[in-house]
PyMOL Python script that loads the backbone (N, CA, C, O; Angstrom):
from pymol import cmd

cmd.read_pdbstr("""\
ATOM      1  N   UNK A   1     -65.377  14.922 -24.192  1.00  0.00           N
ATOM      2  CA  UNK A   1     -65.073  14.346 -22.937  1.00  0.00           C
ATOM      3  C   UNK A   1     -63.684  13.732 -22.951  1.00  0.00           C
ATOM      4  O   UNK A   1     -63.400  13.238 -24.043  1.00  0.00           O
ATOM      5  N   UNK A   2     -62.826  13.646 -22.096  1.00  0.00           N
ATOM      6  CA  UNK A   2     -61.190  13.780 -21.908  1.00  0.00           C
ATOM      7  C   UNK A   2     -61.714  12.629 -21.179  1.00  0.00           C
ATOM      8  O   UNK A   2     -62.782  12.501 -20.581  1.00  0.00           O
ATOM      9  N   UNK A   3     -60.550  11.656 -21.386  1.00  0.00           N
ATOM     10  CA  UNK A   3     -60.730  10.468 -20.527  1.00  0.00           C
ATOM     11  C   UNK A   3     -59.577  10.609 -19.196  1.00  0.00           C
ATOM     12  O   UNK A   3     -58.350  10.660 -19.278  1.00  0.00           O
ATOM     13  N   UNK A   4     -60.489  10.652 -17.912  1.00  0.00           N
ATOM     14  CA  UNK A   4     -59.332  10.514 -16.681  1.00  0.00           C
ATOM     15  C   UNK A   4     -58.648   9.491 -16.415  1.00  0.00           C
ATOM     16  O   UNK A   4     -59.206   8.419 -16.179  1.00  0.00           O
ATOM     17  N   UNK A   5     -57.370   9.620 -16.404  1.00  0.00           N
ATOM     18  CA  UNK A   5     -56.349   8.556 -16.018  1.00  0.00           C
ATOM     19  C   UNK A   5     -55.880   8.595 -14.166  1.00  0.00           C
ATOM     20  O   UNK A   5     -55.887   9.675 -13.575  1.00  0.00           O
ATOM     21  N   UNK A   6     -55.653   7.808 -13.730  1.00  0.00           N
ATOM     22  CA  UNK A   6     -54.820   7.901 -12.464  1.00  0.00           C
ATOM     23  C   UNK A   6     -53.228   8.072 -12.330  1.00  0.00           C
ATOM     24  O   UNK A   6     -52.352   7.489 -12.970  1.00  0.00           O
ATOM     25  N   UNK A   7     -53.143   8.725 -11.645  1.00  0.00           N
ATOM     26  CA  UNK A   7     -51.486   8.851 -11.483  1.00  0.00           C
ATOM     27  C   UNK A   7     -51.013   7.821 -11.235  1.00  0.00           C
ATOM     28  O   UNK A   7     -51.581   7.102 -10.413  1.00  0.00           O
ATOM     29  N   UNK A   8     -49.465   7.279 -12.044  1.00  0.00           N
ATOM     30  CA  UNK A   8     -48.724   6.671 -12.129  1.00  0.00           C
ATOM     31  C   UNK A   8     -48.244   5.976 -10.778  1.00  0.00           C
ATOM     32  O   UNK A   8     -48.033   6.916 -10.012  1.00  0.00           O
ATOM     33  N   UNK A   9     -47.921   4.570 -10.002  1.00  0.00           N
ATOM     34  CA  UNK A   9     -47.804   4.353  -9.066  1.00  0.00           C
ATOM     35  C   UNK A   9     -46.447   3.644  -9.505  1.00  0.00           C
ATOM     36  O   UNK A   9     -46.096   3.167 -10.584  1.00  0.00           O
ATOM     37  N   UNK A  10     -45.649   3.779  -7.951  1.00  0.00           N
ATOM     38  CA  UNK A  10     -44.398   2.956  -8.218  1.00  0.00           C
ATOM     39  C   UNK A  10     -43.955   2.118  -8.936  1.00  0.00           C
ATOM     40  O   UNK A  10     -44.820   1.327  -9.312  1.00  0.00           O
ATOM     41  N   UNK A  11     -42.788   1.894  -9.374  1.00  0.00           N
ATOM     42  CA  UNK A  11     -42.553   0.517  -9.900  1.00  0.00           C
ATOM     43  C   UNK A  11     -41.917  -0.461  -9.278  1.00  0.00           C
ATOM     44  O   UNK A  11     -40.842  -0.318  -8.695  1.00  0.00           O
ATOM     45  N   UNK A  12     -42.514  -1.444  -9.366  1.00  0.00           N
ATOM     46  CA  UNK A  12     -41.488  -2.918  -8.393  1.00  0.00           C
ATOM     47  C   UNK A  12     -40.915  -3.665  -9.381  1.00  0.00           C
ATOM     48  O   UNK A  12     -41.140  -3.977 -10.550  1.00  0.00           O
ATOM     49  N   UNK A  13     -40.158  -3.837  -8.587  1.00  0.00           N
ATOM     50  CA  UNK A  13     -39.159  -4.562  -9.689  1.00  0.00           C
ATOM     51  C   UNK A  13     -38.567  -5.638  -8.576  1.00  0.00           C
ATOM     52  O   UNK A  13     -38.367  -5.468  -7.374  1.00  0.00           O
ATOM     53  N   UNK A  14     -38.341  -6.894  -9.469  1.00  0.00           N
ATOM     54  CA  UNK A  14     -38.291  -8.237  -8.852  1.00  0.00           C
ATOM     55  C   UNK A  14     -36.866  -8.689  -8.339  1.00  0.00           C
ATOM     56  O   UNK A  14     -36.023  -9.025  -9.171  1.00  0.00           O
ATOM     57  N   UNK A  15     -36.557  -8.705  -6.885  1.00  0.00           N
ATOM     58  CA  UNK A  15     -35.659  -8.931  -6.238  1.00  0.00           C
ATOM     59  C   UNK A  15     -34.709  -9.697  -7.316  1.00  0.00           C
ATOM     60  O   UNK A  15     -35.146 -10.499  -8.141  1.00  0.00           O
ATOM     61  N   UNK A  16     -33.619  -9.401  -7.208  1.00  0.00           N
ATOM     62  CA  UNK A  16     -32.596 -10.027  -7.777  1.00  0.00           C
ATOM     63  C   UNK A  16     -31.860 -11.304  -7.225  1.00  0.00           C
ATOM     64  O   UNK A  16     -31.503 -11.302  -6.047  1.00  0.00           O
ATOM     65  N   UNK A  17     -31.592 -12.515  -8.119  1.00  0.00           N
ATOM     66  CA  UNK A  17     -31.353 -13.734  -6.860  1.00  0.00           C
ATOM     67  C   UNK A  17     -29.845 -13.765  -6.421  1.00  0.00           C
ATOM     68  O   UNK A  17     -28.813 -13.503  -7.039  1.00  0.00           O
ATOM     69  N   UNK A  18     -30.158 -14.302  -4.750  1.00  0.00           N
ATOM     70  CA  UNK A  18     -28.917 -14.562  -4.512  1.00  0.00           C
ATOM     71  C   UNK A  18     -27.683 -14.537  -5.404  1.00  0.00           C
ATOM     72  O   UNK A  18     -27.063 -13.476  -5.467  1.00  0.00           O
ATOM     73  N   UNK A  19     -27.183 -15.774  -6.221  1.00  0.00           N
ATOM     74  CA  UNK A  19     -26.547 -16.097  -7.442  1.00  0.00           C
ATOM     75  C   UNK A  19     -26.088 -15.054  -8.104  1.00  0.00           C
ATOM     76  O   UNK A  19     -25.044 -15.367  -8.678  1.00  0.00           O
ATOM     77  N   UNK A  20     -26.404 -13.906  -8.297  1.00  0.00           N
ATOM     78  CA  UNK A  20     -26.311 -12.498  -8.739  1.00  0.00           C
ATOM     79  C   UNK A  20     -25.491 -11.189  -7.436  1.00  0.00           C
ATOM     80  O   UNK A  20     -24.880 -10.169  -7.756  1.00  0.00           O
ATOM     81  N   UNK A  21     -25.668 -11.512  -6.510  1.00  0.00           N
ATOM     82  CA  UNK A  21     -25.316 -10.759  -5.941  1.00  0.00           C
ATOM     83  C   UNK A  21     -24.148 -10.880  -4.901  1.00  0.00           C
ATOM     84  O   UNK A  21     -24.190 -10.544  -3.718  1.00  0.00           O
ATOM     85  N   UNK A  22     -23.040 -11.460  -5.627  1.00  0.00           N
ATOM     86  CA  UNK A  22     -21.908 -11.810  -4.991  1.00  0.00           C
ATOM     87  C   UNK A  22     -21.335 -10.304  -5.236  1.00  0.00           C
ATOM     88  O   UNK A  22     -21.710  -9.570  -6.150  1.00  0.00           O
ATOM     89  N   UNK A  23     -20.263  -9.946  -4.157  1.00  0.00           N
ATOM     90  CA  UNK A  23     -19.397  -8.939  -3.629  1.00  0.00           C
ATOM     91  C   UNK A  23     -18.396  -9.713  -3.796  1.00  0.00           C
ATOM     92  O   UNK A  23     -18.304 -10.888  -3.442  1.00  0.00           O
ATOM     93  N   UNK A  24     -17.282  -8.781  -4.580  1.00  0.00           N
ATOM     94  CA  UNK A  24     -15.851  -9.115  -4.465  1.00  0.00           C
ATOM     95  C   UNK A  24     -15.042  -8.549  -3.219  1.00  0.00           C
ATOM     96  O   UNK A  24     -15.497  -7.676  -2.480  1.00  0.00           O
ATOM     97  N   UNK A  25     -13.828  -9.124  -3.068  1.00  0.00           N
ATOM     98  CA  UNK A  25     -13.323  -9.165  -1.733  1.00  0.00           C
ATOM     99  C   UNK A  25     -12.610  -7.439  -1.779  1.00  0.00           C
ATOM    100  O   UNK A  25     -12.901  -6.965  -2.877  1.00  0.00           O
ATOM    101  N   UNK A  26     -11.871  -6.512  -1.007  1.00  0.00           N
ATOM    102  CA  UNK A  26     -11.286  -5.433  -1.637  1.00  0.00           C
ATOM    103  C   UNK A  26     -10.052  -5.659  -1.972  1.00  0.00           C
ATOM    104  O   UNK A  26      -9.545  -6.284  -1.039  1.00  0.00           O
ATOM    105  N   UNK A  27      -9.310  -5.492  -2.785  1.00  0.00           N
ATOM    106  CA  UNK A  27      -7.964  -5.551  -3.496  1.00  0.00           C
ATOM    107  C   UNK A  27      -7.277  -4.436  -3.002  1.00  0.00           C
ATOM    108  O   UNK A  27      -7.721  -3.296  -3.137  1.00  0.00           O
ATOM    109  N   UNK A  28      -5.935  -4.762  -2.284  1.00  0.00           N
ATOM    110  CA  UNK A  28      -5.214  -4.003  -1.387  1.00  0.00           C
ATOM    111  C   UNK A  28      -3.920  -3.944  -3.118  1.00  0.00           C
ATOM    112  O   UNK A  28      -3.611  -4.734  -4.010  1.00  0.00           O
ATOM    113  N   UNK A  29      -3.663  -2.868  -2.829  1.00  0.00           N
ATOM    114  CA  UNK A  29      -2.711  -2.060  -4.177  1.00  0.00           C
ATOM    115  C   UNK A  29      -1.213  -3.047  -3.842  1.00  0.00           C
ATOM    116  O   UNK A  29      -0.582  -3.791  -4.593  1.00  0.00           O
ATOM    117  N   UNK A  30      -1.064  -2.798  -2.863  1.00  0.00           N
ATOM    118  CA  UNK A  30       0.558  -3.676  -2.782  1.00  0.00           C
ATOM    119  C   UNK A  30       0.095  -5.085  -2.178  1.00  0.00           C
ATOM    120  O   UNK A  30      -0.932  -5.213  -1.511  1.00  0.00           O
ATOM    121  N   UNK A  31       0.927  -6.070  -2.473  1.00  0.00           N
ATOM    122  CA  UNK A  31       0.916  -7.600  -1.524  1.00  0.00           C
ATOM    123  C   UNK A  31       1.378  -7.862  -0.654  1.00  0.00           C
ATOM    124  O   UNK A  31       2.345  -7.162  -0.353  1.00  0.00           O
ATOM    125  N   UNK A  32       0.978  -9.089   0.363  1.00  0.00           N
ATOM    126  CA  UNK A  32       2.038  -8.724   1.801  1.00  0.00           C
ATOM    127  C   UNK A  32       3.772  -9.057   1.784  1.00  0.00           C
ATOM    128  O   UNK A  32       4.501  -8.708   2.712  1.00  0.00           O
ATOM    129  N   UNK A  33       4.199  -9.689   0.728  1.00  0.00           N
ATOM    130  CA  UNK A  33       5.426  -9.488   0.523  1.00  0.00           C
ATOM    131  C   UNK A  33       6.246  -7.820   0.632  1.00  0.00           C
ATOM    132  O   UNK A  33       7.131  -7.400   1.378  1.00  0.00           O
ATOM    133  N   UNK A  34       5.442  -7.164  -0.516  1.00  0.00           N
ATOM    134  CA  UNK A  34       5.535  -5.844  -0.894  1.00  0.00           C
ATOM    135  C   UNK A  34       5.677  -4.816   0.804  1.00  0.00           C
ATOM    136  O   UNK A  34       6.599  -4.021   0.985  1.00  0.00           O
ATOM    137  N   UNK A  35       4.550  -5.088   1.874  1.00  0.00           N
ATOM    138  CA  UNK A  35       4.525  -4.295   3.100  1.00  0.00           C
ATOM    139  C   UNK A  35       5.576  -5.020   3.580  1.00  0.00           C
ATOM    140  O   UNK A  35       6.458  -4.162   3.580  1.00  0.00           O
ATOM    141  N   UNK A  36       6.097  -6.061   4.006  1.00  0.00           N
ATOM    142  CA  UNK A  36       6.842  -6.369   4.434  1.00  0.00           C
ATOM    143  C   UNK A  36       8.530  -6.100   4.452  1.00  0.00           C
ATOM    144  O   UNK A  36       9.196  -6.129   5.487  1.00  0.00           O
ATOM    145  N   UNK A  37       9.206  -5.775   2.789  1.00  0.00           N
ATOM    146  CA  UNK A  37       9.893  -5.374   2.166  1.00  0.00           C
ATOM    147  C   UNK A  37       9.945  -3.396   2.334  1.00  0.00           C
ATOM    148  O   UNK A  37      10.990  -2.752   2.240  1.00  0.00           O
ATOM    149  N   UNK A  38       8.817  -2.895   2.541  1.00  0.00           N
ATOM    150  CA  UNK A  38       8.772  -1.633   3.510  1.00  0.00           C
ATOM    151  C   UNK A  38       8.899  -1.192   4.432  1.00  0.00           C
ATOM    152  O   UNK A  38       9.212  -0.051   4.772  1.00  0.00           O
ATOM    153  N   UNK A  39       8.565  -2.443   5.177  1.00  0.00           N
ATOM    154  CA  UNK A  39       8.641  -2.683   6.551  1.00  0.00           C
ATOM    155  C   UNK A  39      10.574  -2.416   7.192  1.00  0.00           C
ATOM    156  O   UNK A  39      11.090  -1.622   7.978  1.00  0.00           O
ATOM    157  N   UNK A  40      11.072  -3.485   6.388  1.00  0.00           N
ATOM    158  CA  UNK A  40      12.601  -3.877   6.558  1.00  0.00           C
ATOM    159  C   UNK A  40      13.213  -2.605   5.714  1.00  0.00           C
ATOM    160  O   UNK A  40      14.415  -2.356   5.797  1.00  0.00           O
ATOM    161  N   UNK A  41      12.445  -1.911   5.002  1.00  0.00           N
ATOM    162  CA  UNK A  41      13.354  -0.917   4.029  1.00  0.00           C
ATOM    163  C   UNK A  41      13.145   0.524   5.378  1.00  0.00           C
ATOM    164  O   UNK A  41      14.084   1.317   5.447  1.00  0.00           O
ATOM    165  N   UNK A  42      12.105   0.707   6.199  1.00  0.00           N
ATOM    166  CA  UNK A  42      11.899   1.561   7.156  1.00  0.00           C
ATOM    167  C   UNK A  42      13.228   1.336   8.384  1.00  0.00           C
ATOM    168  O   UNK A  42      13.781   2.240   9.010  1.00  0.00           O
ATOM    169  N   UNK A  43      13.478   0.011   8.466  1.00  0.00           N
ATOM    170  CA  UNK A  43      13.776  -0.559   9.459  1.00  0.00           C
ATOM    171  C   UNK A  43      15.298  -0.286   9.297  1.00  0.00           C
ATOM    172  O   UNK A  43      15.963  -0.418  10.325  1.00  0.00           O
ATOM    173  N   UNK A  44      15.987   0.096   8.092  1.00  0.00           N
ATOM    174  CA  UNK A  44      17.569  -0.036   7.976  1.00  0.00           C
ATOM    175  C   UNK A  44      17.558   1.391   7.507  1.00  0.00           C
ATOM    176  O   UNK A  44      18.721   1.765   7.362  1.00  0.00           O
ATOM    177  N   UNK A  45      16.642   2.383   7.200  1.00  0.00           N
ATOM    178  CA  UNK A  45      16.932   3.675   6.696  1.00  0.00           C
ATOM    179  C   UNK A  45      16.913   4.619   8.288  1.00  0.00           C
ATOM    180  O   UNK A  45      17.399   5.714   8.573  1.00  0.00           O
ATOM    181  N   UNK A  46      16.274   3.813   8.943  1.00  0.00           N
ATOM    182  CA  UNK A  46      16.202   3.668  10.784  1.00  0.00           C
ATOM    183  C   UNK A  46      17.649   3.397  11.473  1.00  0.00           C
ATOM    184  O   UNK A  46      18.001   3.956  12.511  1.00  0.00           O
ATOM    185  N   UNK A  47      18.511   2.372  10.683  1.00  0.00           N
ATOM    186  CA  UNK A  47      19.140   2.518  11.623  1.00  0.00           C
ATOM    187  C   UNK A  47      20.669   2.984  11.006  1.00  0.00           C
ATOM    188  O   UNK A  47      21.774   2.827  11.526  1.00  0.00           O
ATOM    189  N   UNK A  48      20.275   3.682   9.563  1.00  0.00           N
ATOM    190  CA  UNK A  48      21.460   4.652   9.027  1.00  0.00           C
ATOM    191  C   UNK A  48      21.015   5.914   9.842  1.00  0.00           C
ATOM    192  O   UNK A  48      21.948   6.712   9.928  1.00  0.00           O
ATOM    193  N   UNK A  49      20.052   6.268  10.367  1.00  0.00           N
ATOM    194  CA  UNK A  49      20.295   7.549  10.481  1.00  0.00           C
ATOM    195  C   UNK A  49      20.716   7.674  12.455  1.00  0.00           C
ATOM    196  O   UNK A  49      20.912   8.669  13.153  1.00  0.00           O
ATOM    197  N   UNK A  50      20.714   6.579  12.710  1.00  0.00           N
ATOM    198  CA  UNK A  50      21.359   5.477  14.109  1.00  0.00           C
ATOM    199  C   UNK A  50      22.715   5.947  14.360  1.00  0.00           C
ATOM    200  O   UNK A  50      23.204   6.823  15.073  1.00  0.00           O
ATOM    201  N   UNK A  51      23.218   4.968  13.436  1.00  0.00           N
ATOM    202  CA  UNK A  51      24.601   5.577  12.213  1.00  0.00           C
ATOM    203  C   UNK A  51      25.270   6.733  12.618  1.00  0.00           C
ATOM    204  O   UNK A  51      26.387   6.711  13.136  1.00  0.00           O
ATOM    205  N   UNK A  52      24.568   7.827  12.378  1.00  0.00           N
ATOM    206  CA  UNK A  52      24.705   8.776  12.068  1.00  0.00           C
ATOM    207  C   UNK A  52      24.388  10.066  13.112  1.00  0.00           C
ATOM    208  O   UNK A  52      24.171  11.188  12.655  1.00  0.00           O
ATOM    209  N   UNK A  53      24.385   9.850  14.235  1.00  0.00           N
ATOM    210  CA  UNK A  53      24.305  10.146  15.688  1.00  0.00           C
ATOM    211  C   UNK A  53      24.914  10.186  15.970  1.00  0.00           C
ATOM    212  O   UNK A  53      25.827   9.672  15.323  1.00  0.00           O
ATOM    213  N   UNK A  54      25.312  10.939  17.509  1.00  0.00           N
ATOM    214  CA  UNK A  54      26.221  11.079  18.463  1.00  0.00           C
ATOM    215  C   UNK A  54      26.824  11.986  17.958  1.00  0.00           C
ATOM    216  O   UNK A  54      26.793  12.467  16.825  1.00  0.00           O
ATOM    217  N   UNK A  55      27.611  12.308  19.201  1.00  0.00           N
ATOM    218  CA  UNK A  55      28.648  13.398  19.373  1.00  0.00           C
ATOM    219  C   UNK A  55      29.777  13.742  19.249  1.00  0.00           C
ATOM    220  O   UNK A  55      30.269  14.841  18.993  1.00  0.00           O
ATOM    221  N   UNK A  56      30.373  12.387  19.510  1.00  0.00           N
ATOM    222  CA  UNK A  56      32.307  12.069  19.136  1.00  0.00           C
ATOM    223  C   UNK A  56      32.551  11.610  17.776  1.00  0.00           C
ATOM    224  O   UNK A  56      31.943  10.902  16.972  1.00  0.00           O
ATOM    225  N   UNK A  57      33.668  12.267  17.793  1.00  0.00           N
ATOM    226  CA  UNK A  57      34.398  12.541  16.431  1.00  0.00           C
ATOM    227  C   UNK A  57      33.363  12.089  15.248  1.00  0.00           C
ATOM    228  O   UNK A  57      32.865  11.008  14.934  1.00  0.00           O
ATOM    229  N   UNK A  58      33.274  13.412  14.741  1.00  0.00           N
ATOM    230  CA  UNK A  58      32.243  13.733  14.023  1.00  0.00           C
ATOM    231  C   UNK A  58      32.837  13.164  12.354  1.00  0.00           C
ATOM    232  O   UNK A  58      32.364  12.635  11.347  1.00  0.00           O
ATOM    233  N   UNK A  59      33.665  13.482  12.670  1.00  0.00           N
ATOM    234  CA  UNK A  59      34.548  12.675  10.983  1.00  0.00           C
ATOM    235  C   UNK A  59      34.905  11.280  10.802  1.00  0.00           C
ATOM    236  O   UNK A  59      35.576  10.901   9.842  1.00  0.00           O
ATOM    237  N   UNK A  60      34.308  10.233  12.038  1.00  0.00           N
ATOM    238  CA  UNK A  60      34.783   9.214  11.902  1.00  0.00           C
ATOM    239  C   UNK A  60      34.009   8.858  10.544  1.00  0.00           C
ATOM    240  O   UNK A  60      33.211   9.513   9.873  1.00  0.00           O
ATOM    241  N   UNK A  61      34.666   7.284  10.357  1.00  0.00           N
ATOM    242  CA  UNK A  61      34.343   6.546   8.672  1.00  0.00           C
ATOM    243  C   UNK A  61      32.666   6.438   8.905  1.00  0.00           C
ATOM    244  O   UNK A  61      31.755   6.873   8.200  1.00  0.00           O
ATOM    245  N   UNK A  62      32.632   5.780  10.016  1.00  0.00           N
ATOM    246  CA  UNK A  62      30.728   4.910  10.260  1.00  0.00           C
ATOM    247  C   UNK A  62      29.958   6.419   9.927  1.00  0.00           C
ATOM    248  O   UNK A  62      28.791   6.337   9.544  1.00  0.00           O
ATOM    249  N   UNK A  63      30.480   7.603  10.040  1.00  0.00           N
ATOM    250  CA  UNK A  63      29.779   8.766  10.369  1.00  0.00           C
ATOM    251  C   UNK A  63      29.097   9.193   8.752  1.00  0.00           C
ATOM    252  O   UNK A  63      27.924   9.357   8.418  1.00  0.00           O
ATOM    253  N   UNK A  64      30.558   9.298   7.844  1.00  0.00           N
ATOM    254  CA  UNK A  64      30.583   9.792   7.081  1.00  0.00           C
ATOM    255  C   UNK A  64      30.945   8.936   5.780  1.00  0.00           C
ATOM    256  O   UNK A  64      31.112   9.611   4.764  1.00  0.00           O
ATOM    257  N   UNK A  65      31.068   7.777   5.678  1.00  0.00           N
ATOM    258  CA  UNK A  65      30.807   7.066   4.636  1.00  0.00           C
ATOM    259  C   UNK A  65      29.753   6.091   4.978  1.00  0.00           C
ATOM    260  O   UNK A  65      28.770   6.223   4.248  1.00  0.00           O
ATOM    261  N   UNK A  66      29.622   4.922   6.079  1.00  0.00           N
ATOM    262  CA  UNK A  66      29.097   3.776   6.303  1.00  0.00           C
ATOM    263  C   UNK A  66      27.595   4.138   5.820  1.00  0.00           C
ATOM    264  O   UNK A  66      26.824   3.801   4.922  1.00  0.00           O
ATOM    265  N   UNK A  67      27.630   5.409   7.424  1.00  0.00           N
ATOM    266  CA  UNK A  67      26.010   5.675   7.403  1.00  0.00           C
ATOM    267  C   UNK A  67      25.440   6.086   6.444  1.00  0.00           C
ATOM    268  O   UNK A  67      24.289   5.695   6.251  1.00  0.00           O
ATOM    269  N   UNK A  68      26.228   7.265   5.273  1.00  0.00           N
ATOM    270  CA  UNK A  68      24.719   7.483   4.007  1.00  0.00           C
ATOM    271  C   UNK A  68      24.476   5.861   3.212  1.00  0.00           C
ATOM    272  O   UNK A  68      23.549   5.387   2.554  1.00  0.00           O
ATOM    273  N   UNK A  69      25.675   5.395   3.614  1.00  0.00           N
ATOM    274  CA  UNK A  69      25.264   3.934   2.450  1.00  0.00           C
ATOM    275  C   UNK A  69      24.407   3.283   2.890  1.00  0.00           C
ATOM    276  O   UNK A  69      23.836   2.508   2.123  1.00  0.00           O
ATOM    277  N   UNK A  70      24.050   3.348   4.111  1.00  0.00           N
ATOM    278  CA  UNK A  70      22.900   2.329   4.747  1.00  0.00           C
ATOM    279  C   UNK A  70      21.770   2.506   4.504  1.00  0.00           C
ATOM    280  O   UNK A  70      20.876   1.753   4.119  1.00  0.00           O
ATOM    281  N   UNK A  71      21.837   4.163   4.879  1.00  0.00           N
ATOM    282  CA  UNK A  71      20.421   5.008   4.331  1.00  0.00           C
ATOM    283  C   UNK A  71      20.093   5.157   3.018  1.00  0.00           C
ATOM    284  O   UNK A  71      18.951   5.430   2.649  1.00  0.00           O
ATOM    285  N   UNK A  72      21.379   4.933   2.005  1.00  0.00           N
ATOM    286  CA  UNK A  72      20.756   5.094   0.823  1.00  0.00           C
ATOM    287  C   UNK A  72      19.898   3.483   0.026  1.00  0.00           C
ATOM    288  O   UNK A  72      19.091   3.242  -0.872  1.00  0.00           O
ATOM    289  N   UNK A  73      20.576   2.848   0.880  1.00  0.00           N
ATOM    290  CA  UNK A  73      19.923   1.275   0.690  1.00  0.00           C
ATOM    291  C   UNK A  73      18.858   1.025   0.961  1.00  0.00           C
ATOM    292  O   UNK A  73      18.141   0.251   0.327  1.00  0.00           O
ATOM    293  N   UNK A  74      18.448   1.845   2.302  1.00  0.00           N
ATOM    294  CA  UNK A  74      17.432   1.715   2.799  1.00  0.00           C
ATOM    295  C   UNK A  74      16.091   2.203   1.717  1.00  0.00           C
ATOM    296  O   UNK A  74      14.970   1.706   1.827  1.00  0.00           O
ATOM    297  N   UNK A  75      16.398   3.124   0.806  1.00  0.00           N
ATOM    298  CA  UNK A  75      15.435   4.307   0.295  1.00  0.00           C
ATOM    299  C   UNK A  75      15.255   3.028  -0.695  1.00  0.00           C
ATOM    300  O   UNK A  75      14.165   2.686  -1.154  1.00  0.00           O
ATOM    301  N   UNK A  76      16.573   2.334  -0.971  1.00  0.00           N
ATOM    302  CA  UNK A  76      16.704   2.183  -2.662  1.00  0.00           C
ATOM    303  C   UNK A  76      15.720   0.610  -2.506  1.00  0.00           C
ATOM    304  O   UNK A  76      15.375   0.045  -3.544  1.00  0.00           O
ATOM    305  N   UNK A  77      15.361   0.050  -1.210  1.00  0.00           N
ATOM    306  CA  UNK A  77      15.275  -1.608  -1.356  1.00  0.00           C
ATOM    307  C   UNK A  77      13.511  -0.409  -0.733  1.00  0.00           C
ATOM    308  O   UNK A  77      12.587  -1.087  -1.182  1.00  0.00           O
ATOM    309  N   UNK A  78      13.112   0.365  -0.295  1.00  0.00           N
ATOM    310  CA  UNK A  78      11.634   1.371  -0.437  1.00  0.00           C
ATOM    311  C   UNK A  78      11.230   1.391  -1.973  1.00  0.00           C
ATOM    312  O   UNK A  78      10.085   1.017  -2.229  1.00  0.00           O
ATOM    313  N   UNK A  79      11.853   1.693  -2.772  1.00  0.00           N
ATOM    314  CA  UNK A  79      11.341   1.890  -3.922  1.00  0.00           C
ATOM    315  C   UNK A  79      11.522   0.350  -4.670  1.00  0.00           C
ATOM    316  O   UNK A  79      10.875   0.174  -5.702  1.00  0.00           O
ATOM    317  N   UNK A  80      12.220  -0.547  -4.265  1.00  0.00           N
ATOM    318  CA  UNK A  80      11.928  -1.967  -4.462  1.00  0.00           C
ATOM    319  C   UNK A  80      10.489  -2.582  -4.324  1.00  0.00           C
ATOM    320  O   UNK A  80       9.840  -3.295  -5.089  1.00  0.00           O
ATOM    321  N   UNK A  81      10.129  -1.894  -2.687  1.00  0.00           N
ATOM    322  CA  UNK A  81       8.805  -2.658  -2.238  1.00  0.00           C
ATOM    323  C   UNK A  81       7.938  -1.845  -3.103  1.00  0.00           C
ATOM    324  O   UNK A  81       7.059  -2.362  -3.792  1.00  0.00           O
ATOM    325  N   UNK A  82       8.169  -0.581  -3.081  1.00  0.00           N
ATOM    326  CA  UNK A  82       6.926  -0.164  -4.081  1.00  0.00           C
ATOM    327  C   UNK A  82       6.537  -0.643  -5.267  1.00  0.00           C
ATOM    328  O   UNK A  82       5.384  -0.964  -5.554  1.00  0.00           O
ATOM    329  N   UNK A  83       7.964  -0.727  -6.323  1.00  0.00           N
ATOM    330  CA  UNK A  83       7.802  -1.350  -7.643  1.00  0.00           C
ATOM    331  C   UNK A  83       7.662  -2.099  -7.503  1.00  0.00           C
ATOM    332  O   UNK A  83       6.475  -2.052  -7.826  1.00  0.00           O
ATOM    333  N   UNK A  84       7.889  -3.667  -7.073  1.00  0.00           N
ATOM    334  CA  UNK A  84       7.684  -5.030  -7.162  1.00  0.00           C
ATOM    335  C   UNK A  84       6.311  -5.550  -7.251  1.00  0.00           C
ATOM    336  O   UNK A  84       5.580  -5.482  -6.262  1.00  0.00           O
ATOM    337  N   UNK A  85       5.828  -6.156  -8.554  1.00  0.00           N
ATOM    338  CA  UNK A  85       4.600  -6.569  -8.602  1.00  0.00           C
ATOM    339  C   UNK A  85       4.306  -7.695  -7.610  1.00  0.00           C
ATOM    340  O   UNK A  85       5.232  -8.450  -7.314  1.00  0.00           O
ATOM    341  N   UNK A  86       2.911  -7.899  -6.990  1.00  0.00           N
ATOM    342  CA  UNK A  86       2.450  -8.953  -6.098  1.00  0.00           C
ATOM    343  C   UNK A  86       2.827 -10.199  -7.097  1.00  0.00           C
ATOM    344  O   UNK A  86       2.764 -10.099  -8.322  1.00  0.00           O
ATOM    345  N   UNK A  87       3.198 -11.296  -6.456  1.00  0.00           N
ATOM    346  CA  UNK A  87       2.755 -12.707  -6.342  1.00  0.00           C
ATOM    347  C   UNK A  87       1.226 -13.095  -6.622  1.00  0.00           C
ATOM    348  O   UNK A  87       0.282 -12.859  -5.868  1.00  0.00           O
ATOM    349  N   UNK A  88       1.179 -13.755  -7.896  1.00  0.00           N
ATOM    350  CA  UNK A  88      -0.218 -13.756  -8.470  1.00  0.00           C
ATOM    351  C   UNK A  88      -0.298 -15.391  -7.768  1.00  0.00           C
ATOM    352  O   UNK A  88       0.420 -16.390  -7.756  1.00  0.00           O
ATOM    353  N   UNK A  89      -1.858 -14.901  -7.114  1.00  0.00           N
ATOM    354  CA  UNK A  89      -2.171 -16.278  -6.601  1.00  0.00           C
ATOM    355  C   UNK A  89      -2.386 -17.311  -7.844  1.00  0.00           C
ATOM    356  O   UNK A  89      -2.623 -16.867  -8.967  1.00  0.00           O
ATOM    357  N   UNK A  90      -2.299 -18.622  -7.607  1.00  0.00           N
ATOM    358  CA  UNK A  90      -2.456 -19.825  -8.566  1.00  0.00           C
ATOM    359  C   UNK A  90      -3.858 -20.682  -8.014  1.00  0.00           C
ATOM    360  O   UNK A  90      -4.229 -21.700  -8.598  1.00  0.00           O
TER     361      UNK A  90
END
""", "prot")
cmd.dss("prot")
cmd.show_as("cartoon", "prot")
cmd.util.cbc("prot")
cmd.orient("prot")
C-alpha cells in the first residue's frame, strides 16, 4: 500500500515591512549645472552659425574668421558640459 499525499499548495510568504521597502530616487546621468552649460553651449554654436548668414560680402572678417570661432567654442564649452562631473551634494 503506497501512501497518498496531496498536492503541494502555494507558498505564502510574509509581507515584507515597511522599513525594508524604501525606493531610491532616479539618478539623472548629468547635473543641473551640466544641462545648463548645454544649454548656453547650444545657445552660442546658435548664434555662430547667425554669424555666418546672409548674403553680402561673403568674405567679410565676421564671415570667415569671427564666426567658425564662435562655433568652435560653442562645440568645445558642449563637450565641457558633457565631461564635467556633477557637484556632489554635502
Amino acid at each position: 500500500m503506497a501512501l497518498q499525499s496531496k498536492p503541494a499548495g502555494p507558498v505564502k510568504t510574509a509581507p515584507k515591512p515597511a522599513a525594508l521597502q524604501t525606493t531610491t530616487p532616479a539618478q539623472f546621468v548629468f547635473g543641473k549645472e551640466n544641462y545648463r552649460w548645454l544649454i548656453i553651449s547650444i545657445a552660442v554654436v546658435a548664434f555662430g552659425f547667425v554669424l555666418m548668414s546672409g548674403t553680402t560680402d561673403i568674405y567679410s572678417t565676421t564671415k570667415i574668421v569671427i564666426a567658425p570661432i564662435v562655433v568652435l567654442a560653442g562645440f568645445g564649452l558642449g563637450f565641457y558640459a558633457i565631461l564635467k562631473k556633477p557637484a556632489d551634494k554635502v
